[in-house]
C-alpha positions as CSV (number, residue, x, y, z in Angstrom):
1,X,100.1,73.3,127.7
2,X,99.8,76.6,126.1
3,X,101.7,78.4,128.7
4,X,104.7,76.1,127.8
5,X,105.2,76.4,124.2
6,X,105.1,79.7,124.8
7,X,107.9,79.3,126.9
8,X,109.7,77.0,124.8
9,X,109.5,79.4,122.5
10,X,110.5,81.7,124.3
11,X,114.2,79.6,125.4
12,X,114.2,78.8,121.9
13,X,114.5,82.7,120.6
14,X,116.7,83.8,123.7
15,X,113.8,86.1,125.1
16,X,112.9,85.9,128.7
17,X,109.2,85.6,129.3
18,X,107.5,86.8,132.9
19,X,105.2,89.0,134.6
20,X,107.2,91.9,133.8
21,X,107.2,90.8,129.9
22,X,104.8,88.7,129.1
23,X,105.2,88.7,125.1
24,X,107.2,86.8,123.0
25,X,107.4,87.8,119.4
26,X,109.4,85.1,117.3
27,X,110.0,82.9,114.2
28,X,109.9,80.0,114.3
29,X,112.9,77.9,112.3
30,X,110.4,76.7,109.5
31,X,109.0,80.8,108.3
32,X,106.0,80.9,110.9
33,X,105.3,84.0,112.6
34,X,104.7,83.4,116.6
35,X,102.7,85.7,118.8
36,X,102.5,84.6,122.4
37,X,101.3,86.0,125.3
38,X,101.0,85.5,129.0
39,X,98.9,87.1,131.8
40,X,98.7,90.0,133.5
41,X,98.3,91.2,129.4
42,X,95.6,88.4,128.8
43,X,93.1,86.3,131.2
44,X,95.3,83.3,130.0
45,X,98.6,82.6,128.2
46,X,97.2,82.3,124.4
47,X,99.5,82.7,120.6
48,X,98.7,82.4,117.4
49,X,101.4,81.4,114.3
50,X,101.2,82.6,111.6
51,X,102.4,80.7,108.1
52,X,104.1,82.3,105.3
53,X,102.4,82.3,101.7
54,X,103.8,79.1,100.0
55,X,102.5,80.1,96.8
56,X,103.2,83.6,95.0
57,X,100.3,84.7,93.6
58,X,100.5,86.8,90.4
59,X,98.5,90.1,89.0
60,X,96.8,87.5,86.8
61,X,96.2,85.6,89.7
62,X,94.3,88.5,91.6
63,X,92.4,88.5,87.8
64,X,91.4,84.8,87.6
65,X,90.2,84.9,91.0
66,X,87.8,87.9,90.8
67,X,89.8,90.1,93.3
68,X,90.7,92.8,90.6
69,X,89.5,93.7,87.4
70,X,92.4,93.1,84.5
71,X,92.5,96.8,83.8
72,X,93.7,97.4,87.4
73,X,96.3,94.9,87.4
74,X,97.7,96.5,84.0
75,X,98.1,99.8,85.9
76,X,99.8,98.0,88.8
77,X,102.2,96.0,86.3
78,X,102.6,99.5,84.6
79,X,103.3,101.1,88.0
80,X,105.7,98.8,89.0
81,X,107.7,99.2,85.1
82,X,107.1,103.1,85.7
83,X,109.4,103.2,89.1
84,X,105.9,104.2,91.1
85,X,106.0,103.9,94.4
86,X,103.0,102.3,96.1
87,X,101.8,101.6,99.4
88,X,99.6,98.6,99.8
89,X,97.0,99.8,102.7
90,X,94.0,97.3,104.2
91,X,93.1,95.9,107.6
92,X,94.2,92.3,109.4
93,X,94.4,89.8,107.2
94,X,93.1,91.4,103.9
95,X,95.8,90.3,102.1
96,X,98.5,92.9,101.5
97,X,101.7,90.6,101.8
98,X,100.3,88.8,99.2
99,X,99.8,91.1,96.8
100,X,102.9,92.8,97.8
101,X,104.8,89.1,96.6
102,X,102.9,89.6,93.3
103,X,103.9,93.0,92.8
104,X,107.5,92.0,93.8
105,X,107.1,89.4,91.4
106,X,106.9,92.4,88.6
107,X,109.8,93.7,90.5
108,X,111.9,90.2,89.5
109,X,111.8,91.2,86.1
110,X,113.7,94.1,85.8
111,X,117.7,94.4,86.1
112,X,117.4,96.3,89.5
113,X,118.8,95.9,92.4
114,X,116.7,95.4,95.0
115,X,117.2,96.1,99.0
116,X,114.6,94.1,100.9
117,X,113.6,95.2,104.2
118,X,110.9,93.1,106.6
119,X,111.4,92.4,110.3
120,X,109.7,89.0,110.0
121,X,110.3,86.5,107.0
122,X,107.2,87.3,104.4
123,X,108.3,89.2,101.5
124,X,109.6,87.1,98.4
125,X,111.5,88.3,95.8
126,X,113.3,86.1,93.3
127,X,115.2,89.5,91.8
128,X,118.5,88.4,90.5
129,X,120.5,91.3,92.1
130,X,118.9,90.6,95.6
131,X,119.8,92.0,99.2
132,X,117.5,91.0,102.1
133,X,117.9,93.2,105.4
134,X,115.6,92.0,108.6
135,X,115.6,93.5,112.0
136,X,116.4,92.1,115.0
137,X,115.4,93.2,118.5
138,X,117.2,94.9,120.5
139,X,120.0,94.6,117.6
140,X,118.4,96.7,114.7
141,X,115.7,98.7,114.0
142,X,113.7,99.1,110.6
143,X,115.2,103.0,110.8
144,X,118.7,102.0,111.3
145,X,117.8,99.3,108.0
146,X,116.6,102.0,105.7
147,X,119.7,104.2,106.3
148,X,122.0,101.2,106.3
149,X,120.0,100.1,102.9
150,X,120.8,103.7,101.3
151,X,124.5,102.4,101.5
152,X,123.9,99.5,99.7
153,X,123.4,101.5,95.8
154,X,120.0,100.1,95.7
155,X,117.8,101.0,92.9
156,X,114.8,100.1,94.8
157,X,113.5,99.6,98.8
158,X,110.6,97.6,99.2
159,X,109.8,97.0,102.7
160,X,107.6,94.5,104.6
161,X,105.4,96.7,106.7
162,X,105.9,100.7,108.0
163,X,104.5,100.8,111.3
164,X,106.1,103.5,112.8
165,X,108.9,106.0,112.8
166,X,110.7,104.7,110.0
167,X,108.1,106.4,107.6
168,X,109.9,109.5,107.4
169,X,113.1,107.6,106.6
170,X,112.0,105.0,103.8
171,X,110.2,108.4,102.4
172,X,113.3,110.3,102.4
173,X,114.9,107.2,100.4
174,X,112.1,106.6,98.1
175,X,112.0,110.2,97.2
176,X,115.5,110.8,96.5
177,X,117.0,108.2,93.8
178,X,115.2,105.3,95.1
179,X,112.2,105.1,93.2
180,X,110.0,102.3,92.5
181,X,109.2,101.3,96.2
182,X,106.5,98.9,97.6
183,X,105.6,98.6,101.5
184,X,102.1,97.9,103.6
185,X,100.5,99.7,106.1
186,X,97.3,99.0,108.3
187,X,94.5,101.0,106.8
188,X,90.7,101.0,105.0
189,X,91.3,103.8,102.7
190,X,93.7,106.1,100.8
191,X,93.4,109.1,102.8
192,X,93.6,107.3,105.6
193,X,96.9,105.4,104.6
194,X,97.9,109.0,104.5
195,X,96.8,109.7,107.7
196,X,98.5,106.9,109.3
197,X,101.9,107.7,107.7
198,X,101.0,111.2,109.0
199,X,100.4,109.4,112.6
200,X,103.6,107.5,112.3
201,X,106.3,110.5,111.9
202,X,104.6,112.6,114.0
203,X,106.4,110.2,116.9
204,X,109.8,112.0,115.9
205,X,109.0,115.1,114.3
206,X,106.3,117.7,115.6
207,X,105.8,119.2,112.3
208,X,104.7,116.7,109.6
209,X,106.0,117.0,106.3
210,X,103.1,116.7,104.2
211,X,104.8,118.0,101.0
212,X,106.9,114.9,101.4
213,X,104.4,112.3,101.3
214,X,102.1,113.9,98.7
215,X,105.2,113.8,96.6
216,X,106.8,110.4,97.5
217,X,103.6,107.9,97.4
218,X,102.7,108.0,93.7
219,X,99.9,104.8,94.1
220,X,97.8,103.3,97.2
221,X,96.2,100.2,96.5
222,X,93.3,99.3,99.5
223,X,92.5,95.5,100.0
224,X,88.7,94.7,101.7
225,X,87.7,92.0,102.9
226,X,88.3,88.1,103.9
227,X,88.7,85.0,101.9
228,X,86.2,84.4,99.0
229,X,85.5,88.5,100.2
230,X,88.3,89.8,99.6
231,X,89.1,92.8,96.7
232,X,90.5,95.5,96.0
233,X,88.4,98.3,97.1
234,X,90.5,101.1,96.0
235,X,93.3,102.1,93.6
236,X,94.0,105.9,93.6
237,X,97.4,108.0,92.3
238,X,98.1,111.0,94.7
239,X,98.9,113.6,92.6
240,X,99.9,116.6,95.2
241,X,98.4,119.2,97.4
242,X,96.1,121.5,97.0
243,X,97.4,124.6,96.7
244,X,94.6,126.6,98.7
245,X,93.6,124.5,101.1
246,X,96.8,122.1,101.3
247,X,94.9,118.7,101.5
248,X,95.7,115.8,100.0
249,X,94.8,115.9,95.9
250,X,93.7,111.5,95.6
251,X,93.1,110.9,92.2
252,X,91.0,107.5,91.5
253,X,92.4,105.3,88.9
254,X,89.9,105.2,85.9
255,X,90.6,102.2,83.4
256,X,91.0,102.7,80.0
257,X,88.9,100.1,77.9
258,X,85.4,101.4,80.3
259,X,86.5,104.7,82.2
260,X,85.2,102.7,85.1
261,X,87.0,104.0,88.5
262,X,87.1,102.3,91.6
263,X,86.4,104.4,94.8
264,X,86.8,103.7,98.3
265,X,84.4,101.3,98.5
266,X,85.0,99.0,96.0
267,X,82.3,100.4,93.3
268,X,82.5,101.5,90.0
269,X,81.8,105.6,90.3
């Protein structure tokens, strides 16, 4: 039985699925994200499906529900008004969609125009002045989006998730006129959120560009955790390089009303 629906998924998307490419990647017509797969890449044909957030949490959300404190979610809502651009960083199922929706929801309320970019249907925006781009296989790539995006006079470029070597472009575009930003990446801290976007250009360029990403991502926010667990562990600015030693200058957020700060894992320093 599970060998078919992923086949029937498979005839449903156009993709062939064998021996020879055992994967189907898909959505489905409702939203859902489908992941199946067939041997020789597992002992037997399993997926998985994935359903898209119904519900757009807010900042105040994230409050009420214990996830942030309210002095971080004013510095993300002031972030977002500031034209910051911020990278929302955390491992599988930590929540980073979701509190990418809410800080698109801050997004919705200015007069900008917005350029969406995801390769699977998760991002919500309900921006007046709304284009959303999505890749396609085989068709279009998330680097052939960003640069076709740039075309578009966007004021911002939020995308879905960076995962590989359309880092160094959406950094190019957020650091040159497109300001104000938001994408995800898989990672527990700030420094390595870095790290990763390091990882990720460094599959078309041999010398990373440091300089560029210290200077582009203005805000990491770092999500921990599962369900009833989840928080966020980390909220730091990255204000530069060092100038002797070249590494990365992460500056922790410190709130206002207590001068509490939130370090990398999760407690008040």
């Amino acid at each position: 039985m599970t060998e078919r629906i992923v086949r029937l998924v498979a005839h449903h998307v156009g993709a062939e699925v064998h021996e020879a490419a055992p994967r189907v990647s898909a959505e489905l017509p409702t939203g859902e994200r489908f992941e199946g797969l067939l041997p020789p890449v597992v002992t037997a044909p399993s997926f998985a499906i994935r359903k898209p957030a119904v519900v757009v949490f807010t900042l105040d959300d994230y409050v009420a529900a214990g996830i942030m404190a309210e002095g971080q979610a004013a510095y993300l809502r002031q972030a977002v008004a500031d034209r910051k651009n911020i990278l929302v960083a955390g491992g599988t199922s930590t929540g980073k969609t979701t509190l990418v929706n809410a800080l698109l929801a801050e997004v919705a309320k200015t007069d900008d125009r917005i350029v969406l970019i995801e390769d699977t249907r998760e991002l919500q925006c309900r921006a007046l002045n709304l284009v959303s781009l999505r890749t396609r296989d085989g068709v279009v790539t998330l680097s052939e989006l960003v640069r076709s995006a740039l075309r578009l006079r966007p004021d911002r470029i939020p995308i879905g998730e960076v995962r590989g070597p359309e880092a160094l472009d959406l950094l190019k575009a957020w650091g040159t006129g497109h300001p104000g930003g938001v994408g995800t990446l898989h990672a527990g801290t700030a420094i390595g959120a870095l790290h990763r976007m390091e990882q990720m250009i460094q599959e078309i360029v041999v010398i990373v560009p440091r300089a560029l990403i210290a200077e582009t991502i203005d805000v990491i926010a770092v999500l921990s955790g599962r369900g009833d667990a989840r928080r966020l562990s980390e909220l730091a600015e990255i204000d530069g390089l060092d100038p002797v030693t070249g590494a990365y200058r992460i500056r922790p957020v410190i709130l206002p009303s207590s001068r509490t700060s939130f370090s990398a894992n999760g407690e008040p320093s």
